[in-house]
N, C-alpha and C positions, 0 to 999 in steps of 0.2 A: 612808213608803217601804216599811214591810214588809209594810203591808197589802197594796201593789199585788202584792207578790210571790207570796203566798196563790194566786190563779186562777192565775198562769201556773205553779207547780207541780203544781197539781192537773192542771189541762192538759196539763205533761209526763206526769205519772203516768198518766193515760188514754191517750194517746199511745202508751206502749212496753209497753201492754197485749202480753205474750205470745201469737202468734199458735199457735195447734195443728198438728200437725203432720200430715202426712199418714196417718201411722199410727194416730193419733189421730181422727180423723174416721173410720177403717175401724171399730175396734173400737167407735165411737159407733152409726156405720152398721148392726152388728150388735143393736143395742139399737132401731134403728126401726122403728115399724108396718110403713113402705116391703118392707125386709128382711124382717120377721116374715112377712109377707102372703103373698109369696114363698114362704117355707118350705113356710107351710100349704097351698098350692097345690099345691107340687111332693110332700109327703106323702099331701094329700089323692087325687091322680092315683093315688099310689102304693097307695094303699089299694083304690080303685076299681080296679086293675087286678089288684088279689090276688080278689079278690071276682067279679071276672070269671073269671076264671082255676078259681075255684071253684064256680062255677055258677049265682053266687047273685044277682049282676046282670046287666042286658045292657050288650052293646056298644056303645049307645049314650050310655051314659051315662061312659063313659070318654072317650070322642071329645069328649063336647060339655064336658064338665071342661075338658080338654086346651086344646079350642080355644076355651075364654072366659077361661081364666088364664093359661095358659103362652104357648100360641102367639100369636107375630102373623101378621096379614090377610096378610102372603104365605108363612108358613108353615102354613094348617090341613091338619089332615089328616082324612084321609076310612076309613082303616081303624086297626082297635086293633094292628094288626103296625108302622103310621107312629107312632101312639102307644107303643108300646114304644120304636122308635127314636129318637123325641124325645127319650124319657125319659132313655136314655142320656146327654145331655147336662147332665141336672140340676143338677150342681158347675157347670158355666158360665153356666147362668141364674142361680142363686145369686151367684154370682160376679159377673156383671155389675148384678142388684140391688144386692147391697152398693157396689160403686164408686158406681152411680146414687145411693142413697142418701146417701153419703160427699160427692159433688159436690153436690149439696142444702143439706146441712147447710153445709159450706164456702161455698157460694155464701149462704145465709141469714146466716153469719157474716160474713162480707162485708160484706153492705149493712148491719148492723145498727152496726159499725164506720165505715161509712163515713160515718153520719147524725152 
């Protein structure tokens, strides 16, 4: 009789695995390529746009930065003054990387629970 008992404990114990919490998934988030990738995107713009600014590349090369990392298909822009104003936004593209990546991770812990 107590053998049988052995799996169906183990079974609970897997069961009330501790799920993480939403905060937890954020600050994980911050630890992902997904997020990292992001960053260097939005620094890298930033770089290329000091450098422009100084004479030392051209303006095309900020634009086309811009609109193969940051921006999507119906935001590109066509001058480095709409790429400044993107730019502005930077904390919110961050921002919604990290949730994306957050919802990733949770969704990956998910299924992986749920097998």
């Amino acid at each position: 009789m107590r053998r049988s008992l052995y799996p169906l404990l183990v079974l609970s114990l897997i069961s009330c695995q501790k799920q993480k919490s939403k905060a937890e998934y954020m600050q994980d988030a911050l630890k992902s390529d997904e997020y990292k990738n992001a960053s260097m995107n939005i620094q890298r713009v930033k770089n290329i746009l000091d450098s422009v600014k100084k004479g030392k590349l051209d303006t095309t090369a900020a634009i086309f930065v811009y609109n193969n990392s940051i921006a999507t298909p119906a935001t590109q822009v066509k001058t480095v003054a709409q790429v400044e104003e993107g730019m502005k936004n930077d904390t919110a593209f961050l921002k919604a990387a990290q949730i994306k990546a957050a919802a990733d991770l949770a969704s990956a812990d998910s299924l992986k629970n749920n097998r």
